[in-house]
Each structure stands twice: as C-alpha cells, then as structure tokens.
N, C-alpha and C positions, 0 to 999 in steps of 0.2 A: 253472696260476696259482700263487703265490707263498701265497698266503694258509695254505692248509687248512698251511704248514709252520712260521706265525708262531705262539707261545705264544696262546691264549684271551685276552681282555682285554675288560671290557664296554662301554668306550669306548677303541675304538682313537685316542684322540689325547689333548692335552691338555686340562683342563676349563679354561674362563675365569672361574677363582676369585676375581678380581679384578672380574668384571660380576656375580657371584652376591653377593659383598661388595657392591658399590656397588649392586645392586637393593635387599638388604636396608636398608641405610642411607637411602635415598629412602624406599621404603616406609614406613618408621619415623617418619622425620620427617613424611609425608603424616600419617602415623595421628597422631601425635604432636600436631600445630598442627592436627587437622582437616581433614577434605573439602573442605567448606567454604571454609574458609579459604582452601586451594591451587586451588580451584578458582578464586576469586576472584584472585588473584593471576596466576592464567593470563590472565582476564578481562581485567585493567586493563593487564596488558603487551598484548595485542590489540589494546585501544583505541586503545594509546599507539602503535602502530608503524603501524597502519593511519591515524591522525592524523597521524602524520609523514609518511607515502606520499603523505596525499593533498596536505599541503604541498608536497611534492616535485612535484606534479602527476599522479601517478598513479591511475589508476581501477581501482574493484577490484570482481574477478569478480563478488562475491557481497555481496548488501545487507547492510547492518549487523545486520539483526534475522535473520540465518541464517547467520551467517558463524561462520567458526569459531574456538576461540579456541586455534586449537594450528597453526592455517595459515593465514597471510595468500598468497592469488592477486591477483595483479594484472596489468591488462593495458601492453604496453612502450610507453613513448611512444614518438609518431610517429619515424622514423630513430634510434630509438637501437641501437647493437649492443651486446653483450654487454660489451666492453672499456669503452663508452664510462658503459654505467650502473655499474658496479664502482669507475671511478676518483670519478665525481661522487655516486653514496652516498655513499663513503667522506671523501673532503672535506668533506660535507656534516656527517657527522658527528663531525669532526675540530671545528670550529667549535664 
C-alpha cells in the first residue's frame, strides 16, 4: 500500500473552511436574534408551505399538531409523476 510512503498529515484532505465559516455565522446569528425567535420563524415558514400544499391539494403525512417544522411529507396526488408535480409547483409559484 501506498500510504505508510505518504508524509504524516492529520487530515489527509482538505478542510471545508468555507462550511466551518458559514456554521459559525448561522450560529451567531441563532444566538444573536434568539432561539426563540428562529425557532419561530421555522414555525411560520411550515405553516405557510404546508398551507400552500394543501391549496395545491395535497395531503400531508402528518397532523398539524405533530408535524414538523423543518420537513413537510406529503402524500402524491392521484396520477401525478415526478416531471409532472415539479413543472405545476413551479408555475404555481411563478404566479
């Protein structure tokens, strides 16, 4: 094997100092405006996209008062496929 002839190094690759930056900067801001606050703000974008789903017609896995507010599941209307729900969200929200 090739290894035991490469110099020592304690992470053989690059670090992603650009994700370690951008965690620290979220964190920050979390701390900054409060838990609270960004929790809330998770909250009312859940509301809002699961309100728009169900405009859309869709029904979703999980009841309101257990749902989560970092992942909307929903079940796929009757005959739709993949291409066809992607073009009609997307118009939908073009409007």
């Amino acid at each position: 094997m090739v290894r035991h002839k490469l110099p020592w190094h304690p992470t053989p690759v690059t670090l992603p100092t650009n994700n370690v930056f951008a965690l620290l900067t979220s964190l920050r801001q979390i701390t900054e405006g409060g838990l609270e606050a960004h929790y809330a703000r998770y909250t009312h974008a859940a509301h809002r996209v699961r309100e728009e789903l169900r405009r859309l017609g869709f029904e979703m896995f999980a009841a309101d008062d257990c749902a989560s507010p970092l992942i909307t599941a929903v079940r796929p209307l009757p005959g739709w496929m993949c291409p066809t729900c992607k073009s009609t969200c997307s118009a939908s929200t073009r409007s």
